[in-house]
VOPAGU-2260 file (C-alpha; in pm, 1 decimal, decimal comma):
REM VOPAGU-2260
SITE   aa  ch    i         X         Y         Z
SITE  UNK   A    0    1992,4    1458,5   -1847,0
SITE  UNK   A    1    1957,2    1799,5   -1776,6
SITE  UNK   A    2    2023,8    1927,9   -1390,9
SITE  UNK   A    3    1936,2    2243,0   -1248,9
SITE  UNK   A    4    2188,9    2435,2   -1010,8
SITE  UNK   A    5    2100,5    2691,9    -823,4
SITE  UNK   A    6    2371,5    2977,8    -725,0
SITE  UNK   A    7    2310,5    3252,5    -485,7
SITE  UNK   A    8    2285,1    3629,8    -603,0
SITE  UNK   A    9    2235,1    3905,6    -403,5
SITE  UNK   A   10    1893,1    3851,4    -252,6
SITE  UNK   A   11    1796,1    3601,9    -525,1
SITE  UNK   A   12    1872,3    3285,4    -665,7
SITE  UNK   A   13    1951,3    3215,3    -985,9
SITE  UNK   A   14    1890,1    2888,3   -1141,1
SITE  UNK   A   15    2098,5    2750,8   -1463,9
SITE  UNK   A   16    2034,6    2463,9   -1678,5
SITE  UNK   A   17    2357,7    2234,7   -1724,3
SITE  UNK   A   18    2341,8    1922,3   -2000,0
SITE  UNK   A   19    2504,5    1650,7   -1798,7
SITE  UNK   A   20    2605,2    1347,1   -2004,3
SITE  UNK   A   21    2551,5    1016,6   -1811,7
SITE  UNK   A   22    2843,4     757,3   -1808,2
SITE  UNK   A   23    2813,8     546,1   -2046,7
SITE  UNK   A   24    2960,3     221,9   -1831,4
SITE  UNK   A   25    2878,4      82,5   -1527,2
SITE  UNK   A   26    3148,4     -39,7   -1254,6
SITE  UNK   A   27    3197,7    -417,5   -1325,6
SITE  UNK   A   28    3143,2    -431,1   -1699,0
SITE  UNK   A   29    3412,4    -586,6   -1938,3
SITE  UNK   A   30    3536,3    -309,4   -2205,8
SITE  UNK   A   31    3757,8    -304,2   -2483,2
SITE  UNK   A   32    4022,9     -38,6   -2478,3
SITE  UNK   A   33    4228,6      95,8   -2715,0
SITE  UNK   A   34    4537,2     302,7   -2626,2
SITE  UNK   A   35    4531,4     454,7   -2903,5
SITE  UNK   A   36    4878,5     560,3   -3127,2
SITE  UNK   A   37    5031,6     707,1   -2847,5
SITE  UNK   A   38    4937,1     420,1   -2595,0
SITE  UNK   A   39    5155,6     118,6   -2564,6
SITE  UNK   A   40    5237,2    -154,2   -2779,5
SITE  UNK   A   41    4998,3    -479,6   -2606,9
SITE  UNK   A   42    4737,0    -276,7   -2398,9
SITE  UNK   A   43    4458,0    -291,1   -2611,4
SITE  UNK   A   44    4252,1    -527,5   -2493,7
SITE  UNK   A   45    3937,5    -665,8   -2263,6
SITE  UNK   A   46    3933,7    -491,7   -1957,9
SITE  UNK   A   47    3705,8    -396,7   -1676,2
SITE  UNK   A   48    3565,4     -85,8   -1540,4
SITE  UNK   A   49    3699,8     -57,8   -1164,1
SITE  UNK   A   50    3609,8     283,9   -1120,7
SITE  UNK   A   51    3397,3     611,4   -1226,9
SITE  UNK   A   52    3612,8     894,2   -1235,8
SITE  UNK   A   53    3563,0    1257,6   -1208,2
SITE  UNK   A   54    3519,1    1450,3   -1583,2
SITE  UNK   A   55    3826,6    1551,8   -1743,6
SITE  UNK   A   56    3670,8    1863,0   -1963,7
SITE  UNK   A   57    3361,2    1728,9   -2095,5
SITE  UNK   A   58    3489,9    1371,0   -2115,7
SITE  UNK   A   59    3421,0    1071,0   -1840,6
SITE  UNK   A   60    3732,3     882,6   -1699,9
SITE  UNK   A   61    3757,9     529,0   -1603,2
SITE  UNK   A   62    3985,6     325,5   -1347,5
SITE  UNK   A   63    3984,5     -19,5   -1580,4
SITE  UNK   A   64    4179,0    -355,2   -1494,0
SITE  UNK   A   65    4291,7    -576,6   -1747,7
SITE  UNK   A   66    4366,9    -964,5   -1588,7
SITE  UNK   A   67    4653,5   -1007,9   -1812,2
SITE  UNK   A   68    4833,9    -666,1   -1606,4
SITE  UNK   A   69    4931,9    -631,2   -1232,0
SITE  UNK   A   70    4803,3    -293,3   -1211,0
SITE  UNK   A   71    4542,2     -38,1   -1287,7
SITE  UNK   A   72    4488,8     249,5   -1605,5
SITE  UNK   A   73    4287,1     531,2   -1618,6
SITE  UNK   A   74    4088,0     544,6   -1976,5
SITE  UNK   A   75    3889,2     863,7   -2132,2
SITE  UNK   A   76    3521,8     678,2   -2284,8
SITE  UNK   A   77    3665,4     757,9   -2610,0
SITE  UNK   A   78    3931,9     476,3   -2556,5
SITE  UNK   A   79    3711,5     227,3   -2466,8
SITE  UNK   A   80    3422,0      31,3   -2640,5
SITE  UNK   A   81    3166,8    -208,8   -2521,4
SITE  UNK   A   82    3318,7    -582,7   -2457,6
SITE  UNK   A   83    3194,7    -914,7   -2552,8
């Protein structure tokens, strides 16, 4: 997708293109994540998106809940895949 923003000059505005990526998941949806070989040992798993986060850099973030784990992760799209 492709969004126009428009910036004020002096006296004029000045419109710029900006590629905007859209998420690839949707709140609710059941992902598998992968830590990856930093992560730790067990929380690779199903999991599902809680929240849409804010880009870090050019990547989208992700609040995700596994059922097995009391509490929440945050996940670049990278780490996570689509679930069964």
């Amino acid at each position: 997708m492709r969004v126009a923003v428009r910036s004020r000059g002096v006296g004029y505005h000045v419109f710029q293109e900006h590629n905007v990526r859209s998420n690839k998941f949707i709140v609710g949806q059941t992902v598998r994540f992968t830590s990856g070989t930093v992560g730790r040992p067990g929380a690779g798993g199903n999991y599902k998106i809680v929240k849409i986060l804010p880009l870090e850099g050019d990547e989208h973030q992700y609040r995700i809940k596994s059922a097995h784990e009391p509490h929440e992760r945050i996940a670049r799209e990278s780490q996570l895949d689509r679930g069964p």
